[in-house]
LUMMIVEX-302070 format. One record per atom (N, C-alpha, C): x negated, y, z negated; residue in one letter. Coordinates in steps of 0.1 Angstrom, whole numbers, plus 5000, padded with zeros to 4 digits. Example, Ala and Ser with C-alpha at 12.3 -4.5 7.8 and 13.67 -1.06 7.14 Angstrom:
residues 2
486849434922A
487749554922A
486849674922A
487249784929S
486349894929S
487150004921S
***
This chain:
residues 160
599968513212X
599268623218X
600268733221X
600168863220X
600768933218X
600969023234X
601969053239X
601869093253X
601069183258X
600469283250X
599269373259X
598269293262X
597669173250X
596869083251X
596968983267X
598368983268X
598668923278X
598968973295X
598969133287X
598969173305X
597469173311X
596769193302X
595169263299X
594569093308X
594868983304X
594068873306X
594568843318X
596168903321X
596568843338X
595768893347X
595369003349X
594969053359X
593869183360X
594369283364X
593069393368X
593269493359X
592469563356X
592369633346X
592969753345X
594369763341X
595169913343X
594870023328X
595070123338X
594470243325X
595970213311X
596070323303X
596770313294X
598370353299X
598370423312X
599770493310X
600270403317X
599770313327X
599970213339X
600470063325X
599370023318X
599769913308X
601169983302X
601870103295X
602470173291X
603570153302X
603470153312X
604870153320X
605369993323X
604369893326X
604669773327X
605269713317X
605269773300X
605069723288X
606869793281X
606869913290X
608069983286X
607570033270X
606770113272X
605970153259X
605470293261X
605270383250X
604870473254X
603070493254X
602670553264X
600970573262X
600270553245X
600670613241X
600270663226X
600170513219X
601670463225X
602070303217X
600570193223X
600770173232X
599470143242X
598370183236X
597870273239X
596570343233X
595970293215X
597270293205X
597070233195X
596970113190X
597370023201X
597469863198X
596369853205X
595469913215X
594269893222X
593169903214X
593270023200X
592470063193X
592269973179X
593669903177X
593769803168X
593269663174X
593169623184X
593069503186X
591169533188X
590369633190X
589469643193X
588569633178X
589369743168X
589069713154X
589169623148X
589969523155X
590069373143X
589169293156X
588369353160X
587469223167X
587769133177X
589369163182X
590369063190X
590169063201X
590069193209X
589269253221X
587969313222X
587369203230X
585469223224X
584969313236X
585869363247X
584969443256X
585869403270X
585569503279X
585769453291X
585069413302X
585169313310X
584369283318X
585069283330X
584169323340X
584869313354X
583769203361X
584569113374X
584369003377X
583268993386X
582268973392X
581569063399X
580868903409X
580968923424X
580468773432X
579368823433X
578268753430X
577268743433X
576168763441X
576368713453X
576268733466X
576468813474X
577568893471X
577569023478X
577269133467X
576669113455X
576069243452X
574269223446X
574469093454X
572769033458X
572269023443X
572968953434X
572268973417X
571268873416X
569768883413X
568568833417X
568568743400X
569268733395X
569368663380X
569168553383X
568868443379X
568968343383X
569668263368X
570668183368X
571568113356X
571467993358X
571367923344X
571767783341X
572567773334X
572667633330X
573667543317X
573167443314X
572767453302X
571967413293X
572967293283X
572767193283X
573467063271X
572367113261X
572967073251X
572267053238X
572766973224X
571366883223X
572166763213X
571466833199X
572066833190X
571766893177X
571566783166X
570866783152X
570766693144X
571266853133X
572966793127X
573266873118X
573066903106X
572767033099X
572267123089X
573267093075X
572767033065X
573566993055X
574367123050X
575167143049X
575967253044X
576567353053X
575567333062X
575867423076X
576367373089X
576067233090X
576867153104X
575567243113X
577067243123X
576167283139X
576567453137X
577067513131X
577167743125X
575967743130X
575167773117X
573967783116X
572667743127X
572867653133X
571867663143X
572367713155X
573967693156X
574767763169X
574267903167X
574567963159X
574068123154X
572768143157X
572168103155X
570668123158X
570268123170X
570368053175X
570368033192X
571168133201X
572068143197X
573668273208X
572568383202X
571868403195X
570768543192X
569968583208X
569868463211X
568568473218X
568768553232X
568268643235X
568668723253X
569168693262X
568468553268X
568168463278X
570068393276X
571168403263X
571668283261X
572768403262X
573868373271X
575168463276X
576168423269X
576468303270X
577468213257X
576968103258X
577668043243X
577567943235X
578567813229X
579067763235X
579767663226X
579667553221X
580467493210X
580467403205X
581067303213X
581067173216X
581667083225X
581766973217X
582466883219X
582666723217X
582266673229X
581666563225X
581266443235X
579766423237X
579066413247X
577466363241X
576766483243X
577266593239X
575966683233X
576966763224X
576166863220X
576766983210X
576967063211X
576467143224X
576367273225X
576167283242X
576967373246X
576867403258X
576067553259X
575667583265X
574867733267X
574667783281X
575067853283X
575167963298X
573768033298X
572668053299X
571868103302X
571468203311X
570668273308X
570268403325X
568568403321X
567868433333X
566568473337X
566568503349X
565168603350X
564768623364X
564068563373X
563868433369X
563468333379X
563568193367X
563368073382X
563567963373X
562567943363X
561568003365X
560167983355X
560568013339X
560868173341X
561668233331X
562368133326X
563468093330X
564767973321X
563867863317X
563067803324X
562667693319X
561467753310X
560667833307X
559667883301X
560867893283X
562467993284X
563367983275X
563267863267X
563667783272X
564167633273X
562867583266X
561767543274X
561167443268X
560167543254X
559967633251X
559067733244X
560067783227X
561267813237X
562267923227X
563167773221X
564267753234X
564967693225X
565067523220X
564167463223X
563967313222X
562667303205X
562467473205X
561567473192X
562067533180X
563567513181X
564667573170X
564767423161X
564667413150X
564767363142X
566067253140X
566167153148X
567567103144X
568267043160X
567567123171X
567367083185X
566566953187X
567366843191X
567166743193X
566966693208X
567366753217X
567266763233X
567566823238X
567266903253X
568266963259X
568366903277X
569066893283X
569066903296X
569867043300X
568867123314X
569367183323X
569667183331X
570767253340X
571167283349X
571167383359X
570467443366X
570567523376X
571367593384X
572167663386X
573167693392X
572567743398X
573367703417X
573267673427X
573667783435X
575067763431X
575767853441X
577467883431X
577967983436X
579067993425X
580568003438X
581367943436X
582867953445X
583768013439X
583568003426X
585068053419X
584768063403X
585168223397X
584468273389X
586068323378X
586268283369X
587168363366X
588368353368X
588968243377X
590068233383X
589968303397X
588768383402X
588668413412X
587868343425X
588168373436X
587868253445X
586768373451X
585568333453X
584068403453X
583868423475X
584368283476X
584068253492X
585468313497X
585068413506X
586168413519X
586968323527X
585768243529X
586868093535X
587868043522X
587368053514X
588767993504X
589668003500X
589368153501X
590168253496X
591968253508X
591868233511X
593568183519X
594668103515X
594068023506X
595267923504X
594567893487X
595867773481X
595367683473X
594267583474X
594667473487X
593467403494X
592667393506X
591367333500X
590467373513X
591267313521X
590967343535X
590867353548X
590367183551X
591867113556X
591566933560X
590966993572X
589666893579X
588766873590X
589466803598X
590066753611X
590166603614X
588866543618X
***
């Protein structure tokens, strides 16, 4: 991985002349490996990390298992692809162990996700089960610690 790639993923998001000074680079130099890595597909966008809770996001998310029966020529591509289409589905991955597919989901209520779920994606061709998950509550997002109380140290806080 290449070091802008690497300052970019440590931390917070510095403009071009700020990456340029950390990098001992000049802006221009910066600016064109940002433009190159964006044109070869490497850097897909930026995101900033955002808690939940204090900016009251009424989304409501799951995670979704999914066991697949694979597509002769195509394996698990082809129905992964078809499915990461879908609105409702944030990411997608392929997994080892007893299912195939993990999926991050979003709706605006649980109805929503599970109306997804049992309607949309359990009626994709090659979907053989799925269990969901509901997410609850989120502590740590990103390498970021979400709760204030946690946020102090490495470990929680021993009770006697």
């Amino acid at each position: 991985m290449n070091s802008l790639l690497q300052l970019l993923l440590s931390g917070e998001r510095l403009d071009s002349a700020q990456m340029a000074q950390v990098l001992n680079q000049s802006e221009a130099q910066v600016e064109a490996e940002l433009e190159r890595l964006e044109s070869e597909g490497a850097l897909l966008g930026w995101r900033a990390i955002l808690n939940p809770e204090k900016v009251q996001d009424v989304l409501v998310r799951a995670v979704i298992e999914v066991r697949l029966s694979p597509e002769h020529d195509g394996g698990f591509d082809r129905i992964a692809e078809r499915i990461s289409q879908f609105d409702a589905v944030e990411s997608c991955y392929l997994m080892s162990g007893s299912y195939d597919l993990l999926i991050f989901a979003k709706g605006e209520d649980l109805r929503t996700v599970a109306s997804f779920v049992s309607e949309r994606l359990a009626s994709v061709e090659g979907v053989l089960s799925t269990a969901t998950h509901f997410r609850l509550r989120s502590y740590k997002e990103q390498g970021h610690l979400l709760s204030d109380s946690l946020s102090n140290g490495d470990k929680p806080p021993v009770s006697a």
